[in-house]
C-alpha positions as CSV (number, residue, x, y, z in Angstrom):
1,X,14.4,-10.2,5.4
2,X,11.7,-9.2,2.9
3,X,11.3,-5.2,1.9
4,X,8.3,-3.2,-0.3
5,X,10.0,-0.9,-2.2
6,X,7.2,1.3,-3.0
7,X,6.3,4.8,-4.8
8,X,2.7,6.3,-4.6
9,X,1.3,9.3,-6.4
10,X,-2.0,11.1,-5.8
11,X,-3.7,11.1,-9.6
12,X,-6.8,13.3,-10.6
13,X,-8.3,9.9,-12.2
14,X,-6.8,6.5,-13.6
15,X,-7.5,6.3,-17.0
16,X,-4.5,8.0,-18.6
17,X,-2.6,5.8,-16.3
18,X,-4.9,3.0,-17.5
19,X,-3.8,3.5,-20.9
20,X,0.1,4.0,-20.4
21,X,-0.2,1.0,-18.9
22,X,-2.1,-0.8,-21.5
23,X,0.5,-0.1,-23.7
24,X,3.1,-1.4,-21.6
25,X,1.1,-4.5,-21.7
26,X,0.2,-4.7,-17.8
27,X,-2.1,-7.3,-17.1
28,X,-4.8,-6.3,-15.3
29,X,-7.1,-7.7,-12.3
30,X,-10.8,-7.1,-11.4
31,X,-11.2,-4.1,-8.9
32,X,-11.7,-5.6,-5.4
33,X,-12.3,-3.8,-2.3
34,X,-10.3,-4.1,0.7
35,X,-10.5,-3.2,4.2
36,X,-7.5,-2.1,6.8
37,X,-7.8,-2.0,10.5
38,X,-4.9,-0.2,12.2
39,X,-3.8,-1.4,15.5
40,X,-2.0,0.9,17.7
41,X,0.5,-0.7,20.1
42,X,0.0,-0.7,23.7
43,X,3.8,0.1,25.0
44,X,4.8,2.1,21.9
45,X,3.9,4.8,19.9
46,X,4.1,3.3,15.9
47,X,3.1,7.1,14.6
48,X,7.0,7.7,16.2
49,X,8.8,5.0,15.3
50,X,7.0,4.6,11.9
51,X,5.6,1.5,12.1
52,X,2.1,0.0,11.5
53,X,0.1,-3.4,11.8
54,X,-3.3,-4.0,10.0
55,X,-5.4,-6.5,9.4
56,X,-6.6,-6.4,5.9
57,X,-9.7,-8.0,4.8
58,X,-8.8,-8.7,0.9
59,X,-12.5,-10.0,-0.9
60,X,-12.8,-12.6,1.3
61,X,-9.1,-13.0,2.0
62,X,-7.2,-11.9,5.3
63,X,-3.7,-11.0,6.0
64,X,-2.3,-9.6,9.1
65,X,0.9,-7.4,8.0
66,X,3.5,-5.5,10.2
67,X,5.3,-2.6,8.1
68,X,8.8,-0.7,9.9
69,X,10.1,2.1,9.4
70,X,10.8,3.8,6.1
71,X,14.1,3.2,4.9
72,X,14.9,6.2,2.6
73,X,13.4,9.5,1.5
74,X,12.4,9.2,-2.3
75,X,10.7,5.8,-1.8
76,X,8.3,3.9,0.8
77,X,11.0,1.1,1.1
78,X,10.3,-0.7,4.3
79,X,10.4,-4.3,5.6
80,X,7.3,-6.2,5.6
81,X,5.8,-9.0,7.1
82,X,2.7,-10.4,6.1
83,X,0.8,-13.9,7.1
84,X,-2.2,-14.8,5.4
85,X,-5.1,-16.0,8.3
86,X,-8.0,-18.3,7.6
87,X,-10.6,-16.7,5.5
88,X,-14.1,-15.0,5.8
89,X,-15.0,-11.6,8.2
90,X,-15.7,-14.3,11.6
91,X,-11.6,-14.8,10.9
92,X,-11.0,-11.0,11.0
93,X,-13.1,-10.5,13.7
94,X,-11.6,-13.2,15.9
95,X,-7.5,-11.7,15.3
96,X,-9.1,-8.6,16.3
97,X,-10.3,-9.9,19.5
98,X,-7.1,-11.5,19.9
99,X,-5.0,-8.6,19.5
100,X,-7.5,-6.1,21.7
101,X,-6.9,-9.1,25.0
102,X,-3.0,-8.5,24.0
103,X,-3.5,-4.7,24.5
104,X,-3.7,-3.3,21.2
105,X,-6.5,-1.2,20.2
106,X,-8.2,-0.1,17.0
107,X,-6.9,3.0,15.3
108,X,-8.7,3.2,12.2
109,X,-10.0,1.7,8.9
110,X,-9.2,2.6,5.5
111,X,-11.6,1.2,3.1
112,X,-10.5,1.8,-1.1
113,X,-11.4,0.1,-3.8
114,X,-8.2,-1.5,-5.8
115,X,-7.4,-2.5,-9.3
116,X,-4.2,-4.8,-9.5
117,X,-1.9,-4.7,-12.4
118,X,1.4,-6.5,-12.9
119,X,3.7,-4.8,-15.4
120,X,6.8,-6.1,-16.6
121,X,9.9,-3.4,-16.6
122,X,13.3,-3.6,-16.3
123,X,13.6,-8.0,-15.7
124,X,11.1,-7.3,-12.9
125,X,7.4,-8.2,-12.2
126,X,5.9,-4.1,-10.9
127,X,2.9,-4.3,-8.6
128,X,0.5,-1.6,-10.1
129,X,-2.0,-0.7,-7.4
130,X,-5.0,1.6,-8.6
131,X,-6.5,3.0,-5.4
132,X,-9.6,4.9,-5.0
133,X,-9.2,5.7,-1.3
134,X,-13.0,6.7,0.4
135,X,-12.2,9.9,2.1
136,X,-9.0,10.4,0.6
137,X,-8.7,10.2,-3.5
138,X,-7.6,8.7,-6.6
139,X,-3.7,7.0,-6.1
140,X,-1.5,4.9,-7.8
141,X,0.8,2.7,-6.1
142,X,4.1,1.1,-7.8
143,X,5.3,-1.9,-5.8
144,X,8.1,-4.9,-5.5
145,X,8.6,-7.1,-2.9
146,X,13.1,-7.7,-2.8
147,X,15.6,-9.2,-0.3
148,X,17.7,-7.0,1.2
149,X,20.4,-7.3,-1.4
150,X,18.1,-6.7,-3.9
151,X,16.8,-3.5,-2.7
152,X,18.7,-1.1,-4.8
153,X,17.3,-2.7,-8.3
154,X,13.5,-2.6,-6.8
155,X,14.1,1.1,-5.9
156,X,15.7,2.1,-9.2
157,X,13.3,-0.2,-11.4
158,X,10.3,1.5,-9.3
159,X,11.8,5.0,-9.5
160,X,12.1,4.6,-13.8
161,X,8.7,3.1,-14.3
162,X,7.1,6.0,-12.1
163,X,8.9,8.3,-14.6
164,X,8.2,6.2,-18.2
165,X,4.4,6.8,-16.6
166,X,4.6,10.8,-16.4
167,X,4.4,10.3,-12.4
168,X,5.3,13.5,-10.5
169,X,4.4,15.7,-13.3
170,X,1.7,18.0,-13.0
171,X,-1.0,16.7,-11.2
172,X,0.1,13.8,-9.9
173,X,2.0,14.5,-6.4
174,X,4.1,11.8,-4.8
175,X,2.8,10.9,-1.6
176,X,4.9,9.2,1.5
177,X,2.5,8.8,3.8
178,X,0.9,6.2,4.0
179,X,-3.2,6.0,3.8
180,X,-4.1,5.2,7.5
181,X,-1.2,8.5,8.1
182,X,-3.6,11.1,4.9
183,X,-6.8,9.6,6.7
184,X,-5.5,11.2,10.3
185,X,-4.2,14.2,9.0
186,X,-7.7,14.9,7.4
187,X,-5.2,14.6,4.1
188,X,-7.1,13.8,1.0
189,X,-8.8,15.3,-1.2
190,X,-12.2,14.6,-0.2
191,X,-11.0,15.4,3.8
């Protein structure tokens, strides 16, 4: 069973985070933007059990992911599964006719713009996700996929890098929710 141990942060703007990072010597991606389309489910309620499904249009990459229920209460650590799908938007929109004839139905879309960085702390290869989230803000996102028995490590490796970077300081608030949960809540800063 595969977990994302994950901590985000709302940030007034990247580029001190930019910079910490650059001196870490994260290497860093092109910006890309990507599109989620919540599904609700049609015999339960995901907003109670804390669970979601998306399809994410990536570029021109797609990816149908299933995320459970959060697993403790200083990190978004949660099992994941996620299947890449057959490129291009005609792929999207055909899993989203598949999973409306099932029953499910469209929630909403979060649309951002992300900037990927992989930093190496602690014997581990961080996920550094700089988000700017239309309707919502600036975030950063600190990510490790682990098995099960490697939980524990992921969460403390994500926990020390979030503090080396001067996360949860003044003005940058850690955030548990997830985006789709800020963008119904009306939660962001442009909301």
């Amino acid at each position: 069973m595969t977990f994302e141990v994950e901590q985000k942060f709302l940030v007034p703007d990247h580029s001190v985070l930019l910079a910490k990072l650059g001196a870490l010597g994260a290497n860093r991606d092109e910006p890309i933007e990507q599109i989620d389309c919540y599904y609700a489910h049609p015999a339960r309620d995901f907003a109670e059990t804390d669970e979601s499904l998306r399809i994410r249009r990536s570029g021109g990459d797609n990816f149908l992911t299933y995320k459970g229920p959060k697993l403790d209460a200083e990190t978004k650590t949660r099992r994941e599964i996620e299947v890449p799908l057959a490129p291009g938007e005609s792929a999207a929109a055909t899993l989203g006719a598949l999973l409306d004839a099932l029953g499910f139905s469209p929630v909403a879309t979060v649309r951002k713009t992300r900037t990927l960085l992989t930093a190496a702390w602690q014997g581990q290869s961080v996920e550094v996700a700089l988000d700017d989230v239309d309707s919502l803000g600036t975030f950063i996102e600190l990510e490790l996929m682990a098995d099960e028995s490697e939980v524990d490590a992921a969460r403390d490796a994500i926990l020390s890098l979030s503090s080396e970077l001067g996360l949860g300081s003044a003005g940058h608030r850690a955030e548990r929710r997830s985006y789709l949960e800020l963008l119904l809540e009306g939660g962001g800063e442009g909301a």
